[in-house]
N, C-alpha and C positions, 0 to 999 in steps of 0.2 A: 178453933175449927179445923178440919181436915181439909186439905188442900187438893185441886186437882187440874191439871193441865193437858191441854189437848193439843195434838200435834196433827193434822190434815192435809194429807194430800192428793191429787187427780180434781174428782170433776165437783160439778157446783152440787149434785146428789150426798154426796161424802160432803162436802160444806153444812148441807139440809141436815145431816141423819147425826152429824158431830155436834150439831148447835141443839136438837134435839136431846142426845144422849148427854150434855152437859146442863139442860135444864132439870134431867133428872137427878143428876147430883146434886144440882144446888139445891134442888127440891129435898134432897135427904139431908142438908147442912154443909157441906160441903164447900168451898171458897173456888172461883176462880182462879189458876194463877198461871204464871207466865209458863211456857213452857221450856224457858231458857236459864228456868231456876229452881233450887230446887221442892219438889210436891212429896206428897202425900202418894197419888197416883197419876201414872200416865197412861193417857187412851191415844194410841195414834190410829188413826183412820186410814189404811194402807191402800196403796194400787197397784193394780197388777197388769194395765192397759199393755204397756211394754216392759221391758226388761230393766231400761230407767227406774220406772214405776219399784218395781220390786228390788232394786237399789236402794231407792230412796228411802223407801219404806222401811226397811233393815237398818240403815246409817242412825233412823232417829229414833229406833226399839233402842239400839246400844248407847246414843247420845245421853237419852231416857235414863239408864243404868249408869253412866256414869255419873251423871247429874248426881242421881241419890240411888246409890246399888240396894237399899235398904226397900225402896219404896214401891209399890204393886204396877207393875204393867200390864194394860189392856189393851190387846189386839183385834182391830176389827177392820170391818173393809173389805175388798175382794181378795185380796192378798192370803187374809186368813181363812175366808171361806175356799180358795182353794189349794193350800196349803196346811189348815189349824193342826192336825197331829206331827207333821214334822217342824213345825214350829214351838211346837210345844218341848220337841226334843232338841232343840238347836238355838230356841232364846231363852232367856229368863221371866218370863213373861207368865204372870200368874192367870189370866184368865184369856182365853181366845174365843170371838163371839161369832167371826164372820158378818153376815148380811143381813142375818137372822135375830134373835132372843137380843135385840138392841133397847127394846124397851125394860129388858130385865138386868140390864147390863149391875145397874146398884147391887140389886138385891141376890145377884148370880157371883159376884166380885166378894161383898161381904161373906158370903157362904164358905166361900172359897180360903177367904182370910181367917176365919170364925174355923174353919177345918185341916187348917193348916195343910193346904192342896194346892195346888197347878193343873190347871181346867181348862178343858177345850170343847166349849159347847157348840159347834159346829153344826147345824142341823141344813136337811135338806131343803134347797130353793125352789126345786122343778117344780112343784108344785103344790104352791100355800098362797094363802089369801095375801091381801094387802096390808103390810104390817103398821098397825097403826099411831105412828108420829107426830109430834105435833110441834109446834116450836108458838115461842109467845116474844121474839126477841131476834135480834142477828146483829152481826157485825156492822158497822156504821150505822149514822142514822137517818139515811134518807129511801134506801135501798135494803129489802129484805129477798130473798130466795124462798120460796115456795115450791113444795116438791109436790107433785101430783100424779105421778104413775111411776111403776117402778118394772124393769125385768125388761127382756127381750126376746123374741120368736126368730128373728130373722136369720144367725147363724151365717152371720157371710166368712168367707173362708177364713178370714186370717183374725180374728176376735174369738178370746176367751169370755166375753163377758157373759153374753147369755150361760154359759155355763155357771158362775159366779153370781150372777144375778136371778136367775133363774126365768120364767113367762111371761110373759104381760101378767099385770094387777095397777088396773085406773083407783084411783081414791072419788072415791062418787060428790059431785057436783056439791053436796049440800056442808060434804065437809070441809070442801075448798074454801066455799063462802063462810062458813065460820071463821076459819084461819086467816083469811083476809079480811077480813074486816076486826078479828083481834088485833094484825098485825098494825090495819089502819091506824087504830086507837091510838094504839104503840107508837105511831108516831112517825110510821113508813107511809111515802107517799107514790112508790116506786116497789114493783112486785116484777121478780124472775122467776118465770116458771118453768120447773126443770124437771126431767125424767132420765130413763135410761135411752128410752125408746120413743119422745112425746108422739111424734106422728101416729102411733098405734093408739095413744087415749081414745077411752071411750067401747074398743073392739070387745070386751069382757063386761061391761056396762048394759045397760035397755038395748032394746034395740034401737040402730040408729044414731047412736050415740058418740060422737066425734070430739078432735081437739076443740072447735068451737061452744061446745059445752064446757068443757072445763076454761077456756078461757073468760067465756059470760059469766060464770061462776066467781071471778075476782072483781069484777066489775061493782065494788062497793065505796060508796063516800069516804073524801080523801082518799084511795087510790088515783093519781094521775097518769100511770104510767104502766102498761102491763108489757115485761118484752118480755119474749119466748126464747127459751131452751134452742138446742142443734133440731133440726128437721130435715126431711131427706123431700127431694125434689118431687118427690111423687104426690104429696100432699097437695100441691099447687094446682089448683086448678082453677078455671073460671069462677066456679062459684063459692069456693073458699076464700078468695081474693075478695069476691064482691062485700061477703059476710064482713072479710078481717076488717074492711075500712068501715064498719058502726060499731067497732072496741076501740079502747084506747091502746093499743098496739102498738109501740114502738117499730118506725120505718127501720129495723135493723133487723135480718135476718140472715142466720147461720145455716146454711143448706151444706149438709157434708155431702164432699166430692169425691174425695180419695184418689180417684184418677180421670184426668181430661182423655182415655183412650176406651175407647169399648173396648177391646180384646180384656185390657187390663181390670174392667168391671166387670166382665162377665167371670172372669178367675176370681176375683173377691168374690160374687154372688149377690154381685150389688142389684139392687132390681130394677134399676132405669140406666137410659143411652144417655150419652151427650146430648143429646138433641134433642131427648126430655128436660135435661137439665137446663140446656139454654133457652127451652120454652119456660120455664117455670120463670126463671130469670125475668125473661122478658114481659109476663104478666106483674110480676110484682113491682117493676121499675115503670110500667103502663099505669098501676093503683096507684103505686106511692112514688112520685117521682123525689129523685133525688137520694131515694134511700139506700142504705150501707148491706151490700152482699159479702157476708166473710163465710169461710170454710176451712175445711181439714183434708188436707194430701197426706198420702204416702210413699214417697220415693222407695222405688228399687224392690216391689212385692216381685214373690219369686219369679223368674223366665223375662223380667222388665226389660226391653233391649233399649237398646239408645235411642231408636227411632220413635219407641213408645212412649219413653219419659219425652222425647220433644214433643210429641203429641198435647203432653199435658200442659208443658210449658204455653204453648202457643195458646192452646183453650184457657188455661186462664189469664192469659193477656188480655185476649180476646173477651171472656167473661168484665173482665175488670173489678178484684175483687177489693173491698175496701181494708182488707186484712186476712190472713192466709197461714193457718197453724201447719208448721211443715213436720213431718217426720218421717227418720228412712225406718223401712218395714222392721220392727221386730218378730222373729218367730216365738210363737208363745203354743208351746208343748200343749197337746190333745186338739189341734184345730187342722183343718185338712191344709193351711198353706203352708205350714212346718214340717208337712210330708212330701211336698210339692218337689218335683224335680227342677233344678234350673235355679235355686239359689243364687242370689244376688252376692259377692265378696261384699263384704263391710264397708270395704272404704269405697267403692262404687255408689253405696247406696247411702253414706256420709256424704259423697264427694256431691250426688243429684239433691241432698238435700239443702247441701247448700247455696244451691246454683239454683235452687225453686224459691228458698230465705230470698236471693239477692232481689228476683222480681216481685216478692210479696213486696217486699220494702219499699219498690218501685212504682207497687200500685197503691200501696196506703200512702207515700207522698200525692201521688197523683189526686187519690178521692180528697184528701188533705187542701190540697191545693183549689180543690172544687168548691170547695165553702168559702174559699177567698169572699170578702164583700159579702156574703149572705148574713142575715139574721135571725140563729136558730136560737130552738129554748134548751137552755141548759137548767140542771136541776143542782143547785148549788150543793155540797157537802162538807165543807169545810174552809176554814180563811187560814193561810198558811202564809206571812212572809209580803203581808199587805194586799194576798190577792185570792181571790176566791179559787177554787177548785170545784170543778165537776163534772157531767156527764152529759154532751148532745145528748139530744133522741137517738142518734144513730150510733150511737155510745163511741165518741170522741170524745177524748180526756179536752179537758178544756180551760184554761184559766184565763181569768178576766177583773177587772176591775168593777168592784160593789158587789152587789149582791149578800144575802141572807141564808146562812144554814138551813137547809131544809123547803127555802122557797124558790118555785121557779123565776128564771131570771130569762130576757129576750136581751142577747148577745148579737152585738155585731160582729163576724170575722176578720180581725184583723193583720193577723200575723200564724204562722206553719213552725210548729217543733217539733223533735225528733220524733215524738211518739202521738202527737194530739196539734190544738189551735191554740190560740190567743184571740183575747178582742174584749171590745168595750160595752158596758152594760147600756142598753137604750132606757132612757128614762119612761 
């Protein structure tokens, strides 16, 4: 049988759309195989978020080629969607698909090999329906990704994606509930639901139609656990809140920040203040007490001065967030912040990033430390080394003693490490 390995990197979307486009191969015969060996074919799932991203992405097209120079690489991702024709001239890669033609990926790939060609089916995103994907399966077994809306409208300054992703497109309610409840079957008791843009679900939908539809949409036997995707602070409001607590919602939410400074958000184009955000804040920790606030910064977006990066510093000290993805600004070509005057030097905005890392690390010990003596439910996934492994509700890595793959377990907190808890199974 022909072999094939997938290499993925960026967000849990490109996780969704790779586990996807790999059930199609197996579906045409195809084998799974490592991708650190050598295949048949390579499909990497590229990013383009930052300039990392398009790094990275390039290091494992050529990895790919070394592996086995003989063997077909597919390019897909944002990277190719906005790049596929110079990439077509500058890697070896037999097929480039982009964001798009992902469900033809097989039969686009063999065509290609069947014509002895190099292909870059690249097609536009601005405006196409919702492409339709499905997945029956994922990586681990206790925990599956669920993708339900795809694209974005908002265009804040310094983000290529909407260009690369293209509009809002929700996946309507009824095929949620299919996929979730295949996935249940399957053996998943734990469902992430991820988008490019979730806060927008539903806007292209009935009228009326919100992320709370697509959330009730998962809500199927043996699902225990539905956490959400990144959400933007605006979303939060009194009666979203009231709704969220009759799902089963994980008390974990990711509200991107990007900057603790208005001046600094209103040049991204971000659509809310601080003081929206720390109202949101303060309703979800009002619902769900106890639960985990994590986020995304940007150190050093262009004209950032010193006094604006302390600004952010302080807000989220202030915030207290339980975890805090840092990165200093990359410019990424066609977006109005890469035109911007007032550039940041590089190592200014290496230097702020890592001086935002130190307090991230600050506050995840601290929320760390807050579970001290509590007794939360952990969703076991594995026994590694005599001891269970797995995931708070508030998605704290967590090992403890006893426990069953796949069943929840009520942990007492006993002990803080570098990245998660410890503690003991209650009978």
């Amino acid at each position: 049988m022909p072999t094939v390995a997938f290499h993925t990197l960026g967000c849990k979307v490109n996780q969704y759309d790779a586990q996807a486009m790999l059930e199609l191969f197996e579906q045409a015969g195809y084998t799974a195989s490592s991708f650190s060996e050598p295949a048949d074919v390579y499909v990497v799932m590229t990013c383009t978020v930052t300039g990392t991203g398009d790094k990275k992405s390039l290091q494992a097209v050529r990895r790919a080629h070394r592996l086995n120079p003989e063997a077909s690489i597919v390019i897909a991702g944002c990277l190719a969607q906005r790049d596929g024709e110079k990439l077509l001239e500058t890697t070896p890669a037999r097929l480039i698909i982009g964001n798009q033609n992902r469900k033809n990926v097989v039969t686009l790939l063999q065509e290609a090999i069947r014509n002895g060609q190099r292909m870059a089916c690249v097609s536009d995103v601005l405006r196409i329906p919702y492409e339709p994907l499905t997945i029956s399966a994922h990586e681990g077994h206790t925990r599956a990704v669920l993708k339900i809306q795809e694209g974005c409208d908002r265009y804040c300054t310094y983000c290529i994606i909407p260009y690369v992703r293209g509009g809002i497109r929700s996946r309507k309610p009824e095929e949620i509930a299919l996929e979730a409840k295949r996935l249940s079957l399957a053996g998943f008791s734990e469902l992430v639901l991820t988008g490019i843009h979730l806060t927008s679900y539903g806007r292209d939908l009935e009228e009326n139609m919100t992320l709370l539809d697509g959330i009730r949409a998962c809500i199927q036997p043996g699902i225990r656990r539905i956490r959400l995707g990144s959400l933007e602070p605006v979303i939060v409001t009194e009666e979203f809140v009231r709704q969220l607590k009759d799902t089963p919602v994980c008390p974990q939410f990711h509200l991107a920040l990007q900057s603790g400074c208005d001046e600094v958000l209103h040049r991204m184009r971000r659509r809310y203040t601080t003081d929206e955000f720390r109202t949101a804040c303060a309703l979800l920790r009002s619902a769900f007490p106890g639960c985990a606030i994590t986020t995304d910064v940007i150190c050093g977006f262009p004209q950032e001065t010193e006094e604006e990066f302390e600004k952010t510093c302080a807000f989220c000290k202030e915030i207290g967030f339980a975890r805090m993805h840092v990165f200093p600004y990359s410019a990424r070509t066609g977006t109005k912040a890469a035109q911007m005057s007032g550039q940041v030097l590089k190592k200014v905005r290496e230097e702020r990033a890592r001086r935002l890392i130190a307090i991230g690390n600050d506050l995840s010990r601290a929320y760390h430390e807050s579970l001290m003596g509590r007794t939360v439910e952990v969703l076991c996934e594995e026994i590694a080394d005599g001891l269970s492994t797995g995931y708070t509700d508030t998605y704290i890595p967590c090992r403890f003693t006893g426990g069953t793959p796949g069943r929840m377990a009520r942990v007492r907190i006993t002990g803080i490490t570098q990245d998660g808890v410890t503690g003991e199974m209650e009978a």
